[in-house]
N, C-alpha and C positions, 0 to 999 in steps of 0.2 A: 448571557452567553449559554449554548448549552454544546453538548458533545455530538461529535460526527465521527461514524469509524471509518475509513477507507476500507475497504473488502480488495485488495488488489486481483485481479485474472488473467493469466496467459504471463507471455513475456518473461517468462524465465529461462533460463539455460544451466545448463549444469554447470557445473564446477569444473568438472572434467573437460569440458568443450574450450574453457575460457582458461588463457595463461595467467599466470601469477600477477602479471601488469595489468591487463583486462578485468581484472578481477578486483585489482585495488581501487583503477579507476573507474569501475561499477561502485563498486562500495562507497568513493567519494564523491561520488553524484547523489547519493541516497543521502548521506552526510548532511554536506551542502546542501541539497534543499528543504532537509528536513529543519539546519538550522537557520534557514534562511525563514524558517515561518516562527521562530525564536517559544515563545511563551505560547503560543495555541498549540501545541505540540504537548499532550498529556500523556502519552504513550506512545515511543518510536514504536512501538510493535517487534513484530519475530517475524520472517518466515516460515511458512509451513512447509512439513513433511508429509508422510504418509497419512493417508484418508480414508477414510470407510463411510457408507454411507447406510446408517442404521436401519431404515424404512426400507430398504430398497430401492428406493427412488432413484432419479438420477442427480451426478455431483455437480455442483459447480466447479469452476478448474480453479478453484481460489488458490492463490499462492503466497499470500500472508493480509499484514493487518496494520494500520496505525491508527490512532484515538488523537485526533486535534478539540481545541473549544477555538466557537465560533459563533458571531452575531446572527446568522441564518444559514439557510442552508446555501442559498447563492454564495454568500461569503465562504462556507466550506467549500464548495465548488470552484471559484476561485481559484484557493489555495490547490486543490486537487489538481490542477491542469499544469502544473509547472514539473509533478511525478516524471523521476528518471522513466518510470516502467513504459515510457510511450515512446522510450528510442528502438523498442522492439517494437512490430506493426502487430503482435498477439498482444500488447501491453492493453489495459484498461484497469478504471480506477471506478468503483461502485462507491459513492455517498449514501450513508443511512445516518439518520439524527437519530440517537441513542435516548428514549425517552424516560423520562426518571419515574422510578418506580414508590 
């Protein structure tokens, strides 16, 4: 097995835009699927906040993170495609295999 981060992008809304119900049931789609992938699930992750981008370069619009283990990368992909974050059309999920150092 080895480890896959999710780099989540786009597809968020503030808090502010979303009522208290909208919001739970946001939360419990993230929930449920996250436990729906039981044991490959190494790190629900966070959401990210504010960004800076040190080089100057330009940012990706990343908007958090989760750490699953998994038999390849198909199989993390897989599991990738069931992400609440695609009932927004900005939503996408970026697979990286986290290589051991």
């Amino acid at each position: 097995m080895s480890k896959f981060v999710y780099l989540y992008t786009g597809g968020t809304a503030s808090q502010s835009e979303m009522s208290e119900e909208e919001s739970k049931q946001v939360m419990q789609a993230w929930m449920d699927w996250l436990g729906a992938m039981g044991d490959h699930v190494i790190d629900v992750g966070n959401p990210f906040g504010a960004s800076a981008a040190v080089n100057g370069g330009a940012r990706a619009n990343a908007s958090g993170y989760t750490i699953v283990d998994a038999a390849s990368l198909e199989e993390a992909v897989e599991h990738a495609k069931g992400c609440p974050i695609f009932r927004n059309p900005s939503g996408n999920v970026e697979v990286y295999e986290a290589l051991a150092m």
